[in-house]
N, CA, C and O of each residue as an XYZ file, in Angstrom:
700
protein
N     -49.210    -12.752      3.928
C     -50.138    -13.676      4.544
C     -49.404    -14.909      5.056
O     -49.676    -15.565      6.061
N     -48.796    -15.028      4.512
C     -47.648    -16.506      4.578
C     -47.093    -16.024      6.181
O     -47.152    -16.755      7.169
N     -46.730    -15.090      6.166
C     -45.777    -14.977      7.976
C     -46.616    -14.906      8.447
O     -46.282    -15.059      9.622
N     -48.273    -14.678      8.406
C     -49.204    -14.059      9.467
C     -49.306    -15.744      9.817
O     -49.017    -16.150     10.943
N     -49.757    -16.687      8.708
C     -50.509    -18.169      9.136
C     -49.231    -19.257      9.236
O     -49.460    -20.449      9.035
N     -47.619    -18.704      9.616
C     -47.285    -20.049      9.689
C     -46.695    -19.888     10.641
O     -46.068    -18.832     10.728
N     -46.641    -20.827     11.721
C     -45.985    -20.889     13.022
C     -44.940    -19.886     13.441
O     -44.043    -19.426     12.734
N     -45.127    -19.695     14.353
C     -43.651    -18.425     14.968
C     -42.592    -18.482     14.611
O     -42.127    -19.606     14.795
N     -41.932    -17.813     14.170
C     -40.304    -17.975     14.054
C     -39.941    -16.645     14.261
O     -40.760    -15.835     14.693
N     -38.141    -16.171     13.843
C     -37.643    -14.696     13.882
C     -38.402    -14.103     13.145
O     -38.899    -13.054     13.554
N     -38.634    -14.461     12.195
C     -38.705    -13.434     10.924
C     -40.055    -12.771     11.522
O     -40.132    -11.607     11.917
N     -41.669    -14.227     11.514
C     -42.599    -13.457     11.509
C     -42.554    -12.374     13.155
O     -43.100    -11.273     13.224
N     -41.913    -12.924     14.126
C     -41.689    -12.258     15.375
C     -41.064    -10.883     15.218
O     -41.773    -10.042     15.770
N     -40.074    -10.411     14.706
C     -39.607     -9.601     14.506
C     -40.497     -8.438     13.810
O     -40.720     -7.446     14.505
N     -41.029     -8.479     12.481
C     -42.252     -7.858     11.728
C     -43.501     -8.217     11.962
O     -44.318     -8.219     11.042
N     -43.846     -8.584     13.258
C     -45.546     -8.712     13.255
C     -45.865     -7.217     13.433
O     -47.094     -7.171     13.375
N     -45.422     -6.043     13.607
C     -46.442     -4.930     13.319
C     -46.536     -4.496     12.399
O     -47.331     -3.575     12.212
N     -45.696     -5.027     11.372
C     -45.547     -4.667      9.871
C     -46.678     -5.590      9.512
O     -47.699     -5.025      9.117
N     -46.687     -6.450      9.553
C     -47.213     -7.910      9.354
C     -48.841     -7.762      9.945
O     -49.778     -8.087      9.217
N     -49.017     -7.348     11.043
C     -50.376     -7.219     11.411
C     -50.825     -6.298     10.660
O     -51.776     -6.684      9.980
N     -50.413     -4.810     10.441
C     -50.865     -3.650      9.845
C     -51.605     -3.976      8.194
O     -52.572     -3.358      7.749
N     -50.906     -5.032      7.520
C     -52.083     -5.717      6.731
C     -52.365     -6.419      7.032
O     -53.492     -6.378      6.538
N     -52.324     -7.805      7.876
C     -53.210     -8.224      7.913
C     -54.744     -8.220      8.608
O     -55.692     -8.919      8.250
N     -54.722     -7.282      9.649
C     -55.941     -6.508     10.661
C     -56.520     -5.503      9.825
O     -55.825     -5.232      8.845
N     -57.436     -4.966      9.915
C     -58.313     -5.618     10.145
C     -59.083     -6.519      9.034
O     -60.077     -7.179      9.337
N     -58.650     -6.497      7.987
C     -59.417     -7.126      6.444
C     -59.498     -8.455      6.486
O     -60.549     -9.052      6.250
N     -58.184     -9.142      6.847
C     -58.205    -10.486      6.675
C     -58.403    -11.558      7.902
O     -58.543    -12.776      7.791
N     -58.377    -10.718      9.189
C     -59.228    -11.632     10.238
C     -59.855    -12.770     10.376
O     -60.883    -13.090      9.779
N     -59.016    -13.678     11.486
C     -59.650    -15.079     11.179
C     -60.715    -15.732     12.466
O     -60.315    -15.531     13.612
N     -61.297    -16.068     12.393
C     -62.160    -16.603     13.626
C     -63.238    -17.675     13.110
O     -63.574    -17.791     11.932
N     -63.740    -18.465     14.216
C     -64.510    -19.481     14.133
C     -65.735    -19.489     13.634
O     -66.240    -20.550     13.268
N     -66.499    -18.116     13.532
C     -67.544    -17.778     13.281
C     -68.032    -18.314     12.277
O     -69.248    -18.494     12.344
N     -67.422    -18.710     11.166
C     -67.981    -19.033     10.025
C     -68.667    -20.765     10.067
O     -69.203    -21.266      9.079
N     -68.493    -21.553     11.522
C     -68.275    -22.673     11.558
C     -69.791    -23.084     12.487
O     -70.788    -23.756     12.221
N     -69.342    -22.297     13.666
C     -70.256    -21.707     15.290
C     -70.296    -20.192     15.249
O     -69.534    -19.473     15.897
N     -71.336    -19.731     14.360
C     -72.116    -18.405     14.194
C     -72.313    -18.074     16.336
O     -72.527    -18.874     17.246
N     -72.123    -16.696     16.337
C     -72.478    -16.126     17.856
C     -73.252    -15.051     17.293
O     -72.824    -14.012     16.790
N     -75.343    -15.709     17.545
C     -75.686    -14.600     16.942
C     -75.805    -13.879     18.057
O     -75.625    -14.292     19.203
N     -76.185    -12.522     17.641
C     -76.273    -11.109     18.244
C     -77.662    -11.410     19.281
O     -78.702    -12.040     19.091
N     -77.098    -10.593     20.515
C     -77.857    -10.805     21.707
C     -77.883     -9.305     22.285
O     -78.210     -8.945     23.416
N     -77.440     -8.514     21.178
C     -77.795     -7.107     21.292
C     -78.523     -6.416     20.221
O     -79.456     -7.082     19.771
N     -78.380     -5.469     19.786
C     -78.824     -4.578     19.140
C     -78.345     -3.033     19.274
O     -78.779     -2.324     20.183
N     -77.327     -2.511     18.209
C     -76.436     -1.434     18.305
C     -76.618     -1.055     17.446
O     -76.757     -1.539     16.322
N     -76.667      0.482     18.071
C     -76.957      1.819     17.342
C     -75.760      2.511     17.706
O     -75.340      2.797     18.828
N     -75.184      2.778     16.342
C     -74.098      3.493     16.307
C     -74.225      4.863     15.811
O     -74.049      5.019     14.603
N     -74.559      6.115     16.694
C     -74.280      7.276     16.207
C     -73.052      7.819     15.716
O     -72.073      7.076     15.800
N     -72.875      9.096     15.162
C     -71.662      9.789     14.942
C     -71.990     11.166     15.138
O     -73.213     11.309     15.139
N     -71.310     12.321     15.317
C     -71.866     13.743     15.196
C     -70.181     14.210     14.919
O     -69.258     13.787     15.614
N     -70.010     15.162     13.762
C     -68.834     16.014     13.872
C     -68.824     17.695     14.444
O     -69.682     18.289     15.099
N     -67.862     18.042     14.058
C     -67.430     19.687     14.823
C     -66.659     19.924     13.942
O     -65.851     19.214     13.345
N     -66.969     21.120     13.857
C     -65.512     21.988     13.247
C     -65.499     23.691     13.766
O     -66.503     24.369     13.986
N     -64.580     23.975     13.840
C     -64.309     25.388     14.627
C     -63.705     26.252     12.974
O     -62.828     26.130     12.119
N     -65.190     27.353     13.416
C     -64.792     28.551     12.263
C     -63.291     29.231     12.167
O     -62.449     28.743     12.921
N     -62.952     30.123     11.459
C     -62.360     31.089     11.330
C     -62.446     31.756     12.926
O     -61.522     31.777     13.739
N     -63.340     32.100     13.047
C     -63.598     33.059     14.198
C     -63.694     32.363     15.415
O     -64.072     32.994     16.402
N     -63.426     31.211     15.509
C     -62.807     30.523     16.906
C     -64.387     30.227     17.396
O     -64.520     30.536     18.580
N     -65.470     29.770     16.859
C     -66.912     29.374     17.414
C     -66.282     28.099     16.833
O     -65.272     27.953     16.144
N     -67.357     27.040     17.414
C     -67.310     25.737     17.109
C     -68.627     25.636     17.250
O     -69.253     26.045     18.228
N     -69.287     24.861     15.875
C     -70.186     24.058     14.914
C     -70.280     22.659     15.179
O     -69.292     21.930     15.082
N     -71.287     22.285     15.472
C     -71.439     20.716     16.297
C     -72.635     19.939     15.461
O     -73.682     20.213     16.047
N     -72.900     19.106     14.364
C     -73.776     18.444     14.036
C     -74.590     18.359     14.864
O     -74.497     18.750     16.027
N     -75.618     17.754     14.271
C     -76.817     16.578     15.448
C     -76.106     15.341     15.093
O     -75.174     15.201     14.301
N     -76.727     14.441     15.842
C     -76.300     13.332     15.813
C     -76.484     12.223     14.735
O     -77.174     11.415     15.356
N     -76.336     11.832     13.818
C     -75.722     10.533     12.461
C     -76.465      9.200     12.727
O     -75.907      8.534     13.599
N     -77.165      8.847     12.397
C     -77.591      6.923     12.823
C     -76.314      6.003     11.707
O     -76.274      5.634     10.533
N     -75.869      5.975     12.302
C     -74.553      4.881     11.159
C     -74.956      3.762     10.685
O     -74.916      3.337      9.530
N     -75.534      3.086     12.084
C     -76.251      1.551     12.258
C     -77.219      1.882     11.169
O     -77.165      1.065     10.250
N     -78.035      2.786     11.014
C     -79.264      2.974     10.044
C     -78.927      2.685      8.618
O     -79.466      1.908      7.832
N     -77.779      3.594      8.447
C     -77.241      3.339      6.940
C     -76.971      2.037      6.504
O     -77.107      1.682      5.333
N     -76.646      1.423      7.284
C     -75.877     -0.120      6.692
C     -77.264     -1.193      7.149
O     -77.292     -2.419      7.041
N     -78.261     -0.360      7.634
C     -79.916     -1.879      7.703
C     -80.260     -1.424      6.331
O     -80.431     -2.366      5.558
N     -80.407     -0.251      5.817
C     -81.089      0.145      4.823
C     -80.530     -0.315      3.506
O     -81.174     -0.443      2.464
N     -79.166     -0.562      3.697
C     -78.511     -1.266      2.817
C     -78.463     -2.563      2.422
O     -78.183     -3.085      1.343
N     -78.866     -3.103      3.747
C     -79.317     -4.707      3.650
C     -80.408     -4.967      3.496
O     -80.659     -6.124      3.161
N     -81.480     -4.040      3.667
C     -82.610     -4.303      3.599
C     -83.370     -4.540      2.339
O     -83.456     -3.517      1.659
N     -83.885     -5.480      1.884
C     -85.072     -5.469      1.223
C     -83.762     -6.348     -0.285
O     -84.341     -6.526     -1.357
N     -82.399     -6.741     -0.256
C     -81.505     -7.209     -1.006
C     -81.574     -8.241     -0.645
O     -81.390     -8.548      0.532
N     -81.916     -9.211     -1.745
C     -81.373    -10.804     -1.855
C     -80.461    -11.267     -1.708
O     -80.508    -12.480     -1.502
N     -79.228    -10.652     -1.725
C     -77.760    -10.829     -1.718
C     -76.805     -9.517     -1.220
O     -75.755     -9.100     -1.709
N     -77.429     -9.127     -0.283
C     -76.681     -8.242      0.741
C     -75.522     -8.087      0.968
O     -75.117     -8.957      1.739
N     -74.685     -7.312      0.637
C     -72.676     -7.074      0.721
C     -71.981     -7.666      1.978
O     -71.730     -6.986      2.974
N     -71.795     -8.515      1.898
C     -71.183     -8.820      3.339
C     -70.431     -7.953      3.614
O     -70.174     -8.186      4.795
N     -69.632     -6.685      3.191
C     -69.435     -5.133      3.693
C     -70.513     -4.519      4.267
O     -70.307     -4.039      5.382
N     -71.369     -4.431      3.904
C     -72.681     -3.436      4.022
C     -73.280     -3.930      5.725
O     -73.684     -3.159      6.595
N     -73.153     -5.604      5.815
C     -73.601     -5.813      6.721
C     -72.949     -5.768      8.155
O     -73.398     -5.596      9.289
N     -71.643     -6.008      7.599
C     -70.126     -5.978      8.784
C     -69.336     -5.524      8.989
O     -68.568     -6.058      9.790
N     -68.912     -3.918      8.257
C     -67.984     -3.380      8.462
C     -68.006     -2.231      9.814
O     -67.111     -1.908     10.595
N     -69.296     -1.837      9.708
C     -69.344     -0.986     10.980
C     -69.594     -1.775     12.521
O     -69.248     -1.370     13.631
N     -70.498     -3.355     12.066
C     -70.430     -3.746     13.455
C     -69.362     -4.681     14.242
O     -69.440     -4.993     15.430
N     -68.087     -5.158     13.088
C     -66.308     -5.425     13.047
C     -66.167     -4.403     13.592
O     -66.263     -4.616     14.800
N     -66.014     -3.527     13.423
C     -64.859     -2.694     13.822
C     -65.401     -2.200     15.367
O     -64.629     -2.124     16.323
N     -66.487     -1.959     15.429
C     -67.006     -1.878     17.030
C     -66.865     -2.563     17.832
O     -66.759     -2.279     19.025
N     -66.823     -4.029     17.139
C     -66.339     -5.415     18.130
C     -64.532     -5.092     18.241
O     -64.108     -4.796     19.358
N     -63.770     -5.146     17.342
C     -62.604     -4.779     17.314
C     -62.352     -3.408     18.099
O     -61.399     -3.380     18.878
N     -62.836     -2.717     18.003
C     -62.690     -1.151     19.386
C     -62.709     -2.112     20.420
O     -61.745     -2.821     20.709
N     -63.887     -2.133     21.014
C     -64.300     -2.848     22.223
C     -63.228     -3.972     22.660
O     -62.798     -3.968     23.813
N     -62.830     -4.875     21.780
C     -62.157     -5.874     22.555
C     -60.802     -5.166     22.799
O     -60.480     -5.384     23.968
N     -59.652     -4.221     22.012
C     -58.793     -3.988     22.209
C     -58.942     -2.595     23.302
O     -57.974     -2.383     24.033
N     -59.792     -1.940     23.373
C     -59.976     -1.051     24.081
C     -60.223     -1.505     25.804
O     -59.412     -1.610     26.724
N     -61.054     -1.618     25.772
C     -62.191     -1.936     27.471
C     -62.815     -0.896     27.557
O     -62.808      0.002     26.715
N     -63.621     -0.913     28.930
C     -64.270      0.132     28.925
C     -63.743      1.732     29.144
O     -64.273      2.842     29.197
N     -62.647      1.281     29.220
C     -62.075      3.346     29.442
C     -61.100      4.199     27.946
O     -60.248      5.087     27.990
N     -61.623      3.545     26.892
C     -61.225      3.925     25.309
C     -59.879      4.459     25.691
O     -59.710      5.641     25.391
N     -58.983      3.913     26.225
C     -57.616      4.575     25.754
C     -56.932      3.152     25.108
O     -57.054      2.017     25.567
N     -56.351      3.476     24.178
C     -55.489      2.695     23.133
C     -54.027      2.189     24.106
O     -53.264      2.977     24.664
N     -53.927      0.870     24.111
C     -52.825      0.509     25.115
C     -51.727     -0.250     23.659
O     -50.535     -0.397     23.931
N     -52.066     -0.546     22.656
C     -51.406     -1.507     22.071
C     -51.684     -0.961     20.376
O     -52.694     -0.428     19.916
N     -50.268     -1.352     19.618
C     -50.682     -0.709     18.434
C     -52.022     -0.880     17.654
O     -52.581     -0.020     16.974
N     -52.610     -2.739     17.991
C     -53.504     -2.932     17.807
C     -54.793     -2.368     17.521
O     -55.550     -2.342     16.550
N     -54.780     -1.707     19.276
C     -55.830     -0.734     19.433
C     -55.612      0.586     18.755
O     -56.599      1.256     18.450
N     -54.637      0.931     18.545
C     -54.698      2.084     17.650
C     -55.305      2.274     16.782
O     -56.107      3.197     16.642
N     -54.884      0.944     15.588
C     -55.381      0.429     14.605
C     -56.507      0.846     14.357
O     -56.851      1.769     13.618
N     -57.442     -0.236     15.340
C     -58.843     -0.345     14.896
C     -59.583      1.027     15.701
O     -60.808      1.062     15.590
N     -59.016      2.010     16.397
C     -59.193      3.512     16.884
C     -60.023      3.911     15.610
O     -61.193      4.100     15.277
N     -58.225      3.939     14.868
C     -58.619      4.572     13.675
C     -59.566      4.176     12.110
O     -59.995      4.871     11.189
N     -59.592      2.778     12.407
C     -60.143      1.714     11.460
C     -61.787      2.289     11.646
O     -62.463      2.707     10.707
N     -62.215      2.209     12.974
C     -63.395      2.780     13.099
C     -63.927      4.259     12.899
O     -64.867      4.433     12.125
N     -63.281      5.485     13.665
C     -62.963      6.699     13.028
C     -62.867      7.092     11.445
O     -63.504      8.036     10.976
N     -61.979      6.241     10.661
C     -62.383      6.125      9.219
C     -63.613      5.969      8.780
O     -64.083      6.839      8.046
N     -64.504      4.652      9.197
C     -65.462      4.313      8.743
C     -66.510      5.501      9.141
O     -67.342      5.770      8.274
N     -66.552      6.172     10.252
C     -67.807      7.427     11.000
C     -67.349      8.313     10.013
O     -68.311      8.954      9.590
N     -65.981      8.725      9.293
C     -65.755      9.722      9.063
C     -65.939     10.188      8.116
O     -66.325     11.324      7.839
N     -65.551      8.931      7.215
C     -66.344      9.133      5.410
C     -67.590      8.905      5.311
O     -68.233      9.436      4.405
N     -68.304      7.896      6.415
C     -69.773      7.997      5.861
C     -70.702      9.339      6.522
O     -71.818      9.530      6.037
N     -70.258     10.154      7.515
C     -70.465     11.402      7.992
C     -70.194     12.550      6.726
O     -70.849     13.577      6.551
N     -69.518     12.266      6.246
C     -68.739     13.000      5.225
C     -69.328     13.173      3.506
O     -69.239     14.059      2.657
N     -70.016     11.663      3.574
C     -71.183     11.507      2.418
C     -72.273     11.905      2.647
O     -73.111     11.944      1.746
N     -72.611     12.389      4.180
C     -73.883     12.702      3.899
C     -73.918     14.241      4.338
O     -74.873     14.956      4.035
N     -72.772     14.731      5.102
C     -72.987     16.174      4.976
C     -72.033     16.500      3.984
O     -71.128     15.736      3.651
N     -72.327     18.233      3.251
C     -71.452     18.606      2.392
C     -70.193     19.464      2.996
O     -69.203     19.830      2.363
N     -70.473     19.685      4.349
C     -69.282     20.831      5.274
C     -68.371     19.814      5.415
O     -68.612     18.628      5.191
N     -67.024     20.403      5.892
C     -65.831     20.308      6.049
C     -65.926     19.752      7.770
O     -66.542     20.650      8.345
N     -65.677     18.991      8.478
C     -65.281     19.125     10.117
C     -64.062     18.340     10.480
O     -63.729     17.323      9.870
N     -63.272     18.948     11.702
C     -61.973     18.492     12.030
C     -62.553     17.428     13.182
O     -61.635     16.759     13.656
N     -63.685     17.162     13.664
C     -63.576     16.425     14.815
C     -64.931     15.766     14.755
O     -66.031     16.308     14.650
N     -64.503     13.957     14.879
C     -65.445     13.353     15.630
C     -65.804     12.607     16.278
O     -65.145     11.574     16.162
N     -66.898     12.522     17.274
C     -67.356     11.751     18.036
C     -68.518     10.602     18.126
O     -69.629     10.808     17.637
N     -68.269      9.686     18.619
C     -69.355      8.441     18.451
C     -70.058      8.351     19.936
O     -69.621      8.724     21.025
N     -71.829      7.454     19.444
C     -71.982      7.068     20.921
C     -72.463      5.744     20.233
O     -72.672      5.477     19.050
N     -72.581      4.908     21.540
C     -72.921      3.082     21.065
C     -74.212      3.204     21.865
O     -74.075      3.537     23.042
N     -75.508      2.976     21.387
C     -76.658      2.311     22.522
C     -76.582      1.485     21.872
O     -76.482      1.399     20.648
N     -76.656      0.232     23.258
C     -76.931     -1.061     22.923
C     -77.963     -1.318     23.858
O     -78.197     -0.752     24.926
N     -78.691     -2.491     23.158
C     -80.341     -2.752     23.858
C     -79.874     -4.075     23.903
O     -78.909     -4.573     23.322
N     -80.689     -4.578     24.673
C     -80.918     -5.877     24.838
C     -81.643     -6.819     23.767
O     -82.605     -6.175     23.348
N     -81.582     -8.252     23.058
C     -82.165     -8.655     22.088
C     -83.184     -9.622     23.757
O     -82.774    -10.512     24.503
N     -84.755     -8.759     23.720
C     -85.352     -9.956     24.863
C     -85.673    -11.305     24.479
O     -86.347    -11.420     23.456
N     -85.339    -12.320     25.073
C     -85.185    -13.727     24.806
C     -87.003    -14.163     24.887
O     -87.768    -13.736     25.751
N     -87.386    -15.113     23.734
C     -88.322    -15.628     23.868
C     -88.737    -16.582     24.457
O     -88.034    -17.542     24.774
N     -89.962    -16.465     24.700
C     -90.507    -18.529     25.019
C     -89.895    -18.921     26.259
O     -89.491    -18.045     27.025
N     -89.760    -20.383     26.599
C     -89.321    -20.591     27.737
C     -88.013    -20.289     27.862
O     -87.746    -20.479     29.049
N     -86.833    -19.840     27.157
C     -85.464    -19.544     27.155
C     -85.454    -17.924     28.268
O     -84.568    -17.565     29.043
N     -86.525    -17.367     28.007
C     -86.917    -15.956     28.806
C     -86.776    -16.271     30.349
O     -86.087    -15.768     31.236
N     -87.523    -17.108     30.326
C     -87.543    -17.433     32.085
C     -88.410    -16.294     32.971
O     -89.484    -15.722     32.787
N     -87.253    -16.256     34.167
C     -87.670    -14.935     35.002
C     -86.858    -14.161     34.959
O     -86.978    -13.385     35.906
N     -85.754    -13.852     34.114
C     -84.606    -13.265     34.222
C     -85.150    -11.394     33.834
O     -85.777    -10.894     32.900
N     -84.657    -10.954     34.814
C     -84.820     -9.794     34.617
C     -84.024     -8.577     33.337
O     -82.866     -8.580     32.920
N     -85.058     -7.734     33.024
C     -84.540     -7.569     31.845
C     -82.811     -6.289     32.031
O     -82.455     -5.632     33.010
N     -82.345     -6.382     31.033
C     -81.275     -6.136     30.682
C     -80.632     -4.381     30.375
O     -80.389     -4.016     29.224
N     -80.450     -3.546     31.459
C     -80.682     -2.335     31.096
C     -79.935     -1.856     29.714
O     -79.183     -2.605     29.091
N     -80.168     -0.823     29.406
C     -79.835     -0.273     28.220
C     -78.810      0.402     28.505
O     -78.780      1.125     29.501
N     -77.448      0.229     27.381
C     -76.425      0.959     27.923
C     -75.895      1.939     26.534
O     -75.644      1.531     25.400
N     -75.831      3.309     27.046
C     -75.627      4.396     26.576
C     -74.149      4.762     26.481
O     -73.926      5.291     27.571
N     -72.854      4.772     25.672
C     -71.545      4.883     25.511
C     -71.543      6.066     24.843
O     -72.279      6.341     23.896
N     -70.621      6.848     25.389
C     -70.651      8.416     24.574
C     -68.748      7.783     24.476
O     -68.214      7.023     25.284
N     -68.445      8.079     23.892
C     -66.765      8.363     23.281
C     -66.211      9.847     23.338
O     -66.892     10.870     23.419
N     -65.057      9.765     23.290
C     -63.742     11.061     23.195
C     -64.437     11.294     22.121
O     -65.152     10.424     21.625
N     -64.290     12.805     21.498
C     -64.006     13.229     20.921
C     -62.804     13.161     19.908
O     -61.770     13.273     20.566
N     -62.498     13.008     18.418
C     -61.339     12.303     17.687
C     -61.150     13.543     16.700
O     -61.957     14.032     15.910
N     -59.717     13.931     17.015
C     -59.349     14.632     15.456
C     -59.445     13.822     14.427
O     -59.277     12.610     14.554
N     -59.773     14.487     13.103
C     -59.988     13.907     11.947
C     -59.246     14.359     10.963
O     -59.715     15.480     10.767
N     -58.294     14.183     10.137
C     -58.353     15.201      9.083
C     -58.480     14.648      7.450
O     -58.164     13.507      7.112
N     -58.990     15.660      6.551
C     -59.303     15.255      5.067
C     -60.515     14.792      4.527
O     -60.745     14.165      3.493
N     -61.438     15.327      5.649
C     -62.699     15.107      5.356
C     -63.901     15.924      4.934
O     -64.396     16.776      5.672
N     -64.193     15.740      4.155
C     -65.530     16.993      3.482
C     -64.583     18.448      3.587
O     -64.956     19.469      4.163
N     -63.365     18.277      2.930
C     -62.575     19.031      2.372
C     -62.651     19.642      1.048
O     -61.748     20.381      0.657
């Protein structure tokens, strides 16, 4: 932690991918805690896996509500996990910013949180079915949060945007 928070030099320059690899995504620092940016969306994070038999057919879930699992978790708790509430919608912000819109990984960064997110679809896909699958895929709908009162205006509303993702090898899951 010490090379991540103290000014540049060789050392931390030399090992920042050593150096980032713990410190990304867990210990992340930002303003938020100071100037909250609340949510002006609303995301639904599916998942669906695959796995290809013996006999060369391929087996395709339905589709997973992810987002669902982690409201239900917050819901109706006095003291809600700040995991429960942020780990799946971190790491979507973290895809998204290192990604853009055409999901190819340019920087180890993005690798990272590729796989940071892929982890998270993969074990909780994995808790709730009992089969084995080598592959999976996510989609993001995001809605619009519509603005109330006079802040609404005349502004026209905000279409809904539908993100389907690659397809991701997986392995060691519901093994």
């Amino acid at each position: 932690m010490f090379l991540h928070v103290a000014p540049a030099n060789p050392v931390s320059q030399r090992y920042s991918p050593v150096i980032n690899s713990w410190v990304y995504p867990y210990f992340e620092q930002n303003w938020r805690l100071f100037a909250p940016d609340p949510e002006s969306v609303n995301r639904q994070i599916l998942a669906r896996t695959a796995r290809t038999d013996p006999d060369g057919s391929t087996q395709v879930s339905s589709w997973f509500d992810l987002s669902a699992v982690d409201s239900s978790a917050v819901t109706h708790q006095p003291f809600p996990s700040h995991t429960a509430q942020n780990m799946l919608r971190r790491a979507w912000a973290g895809y998204v910013d290192s990604h853009g819109g055409d999901d190819r990984a340019r920087t180890e960064r993005a690798l990272m949180m590729q796989k940071y997110l892929v982890n998270i679809a993969a074990e909780r896909s994995a808790a709730r079915d009992s089969g084995s699958f080598d592959f999976i895929q996510l989609r993001v709908v995001t809605r619009p949060i519509a603005a109330s009162g006079p802040a609404a205006g005349d502004r026209p509303p905000t279409p809904v945007e539908n993100r389907l993702l690659p397809w991701w090898k997986v392995t060691g899951h519901g093994e």
